[in-house]
N, C-alpha and C positions, 0 to 999 in steps of 0.2 A: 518447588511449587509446580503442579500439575497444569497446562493449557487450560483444562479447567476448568481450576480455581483461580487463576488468571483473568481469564475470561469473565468469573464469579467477581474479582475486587474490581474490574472492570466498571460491569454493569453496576453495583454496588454504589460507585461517587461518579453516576452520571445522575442529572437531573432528571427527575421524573418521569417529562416530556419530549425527553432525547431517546427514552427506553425502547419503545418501540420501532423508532428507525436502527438503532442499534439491532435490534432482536431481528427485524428486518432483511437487512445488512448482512449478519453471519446466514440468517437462512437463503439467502441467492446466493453464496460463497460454497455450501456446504457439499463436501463432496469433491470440490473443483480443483482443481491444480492452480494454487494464486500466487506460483513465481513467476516472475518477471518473463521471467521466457516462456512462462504458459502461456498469461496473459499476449505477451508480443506474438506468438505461436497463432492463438485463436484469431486477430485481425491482422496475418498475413504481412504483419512488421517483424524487423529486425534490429536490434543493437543496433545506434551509431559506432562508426570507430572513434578514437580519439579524435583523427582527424576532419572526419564527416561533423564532429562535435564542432568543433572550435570553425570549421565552416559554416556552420547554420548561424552561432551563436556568439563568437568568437569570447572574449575576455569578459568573462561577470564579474561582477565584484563579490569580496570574499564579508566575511564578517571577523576574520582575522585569527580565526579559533583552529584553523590547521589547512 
């Protein structure tokens, strides 16, 4: 399956009135570089490390699924 048509089964089983913030949505994206490290790249952040993590936020809880 092609992005797409992806894309296509997507939009397909959203409701109605969700369509055009969806359509919205892809057209601000279009073009852009939307990995994480693009995104982090454009406002001048970086990756936490592991340790920087568990500093800010220390132990969350899991839902036990891995």
């Amino acid at each position: 399956m092609t992005t797409r048509e992806k894309a296509h089964a997507v939009l397909d089983h959203l409701p109605e009135d969700r369509v055009d913030a969806a359509l919205a949505a892809l057209e601000a994206v279009e073009g852009r570089d939307t990995s994480v490290e693009a995104i982090l790249a454009r406002h001048g952040e970086e990756r936490l490390s592991p340790e920087e993590f568990d500093r800010h936020f220390g132990s969350l809880p899991t839902d036990a699924e891995g």
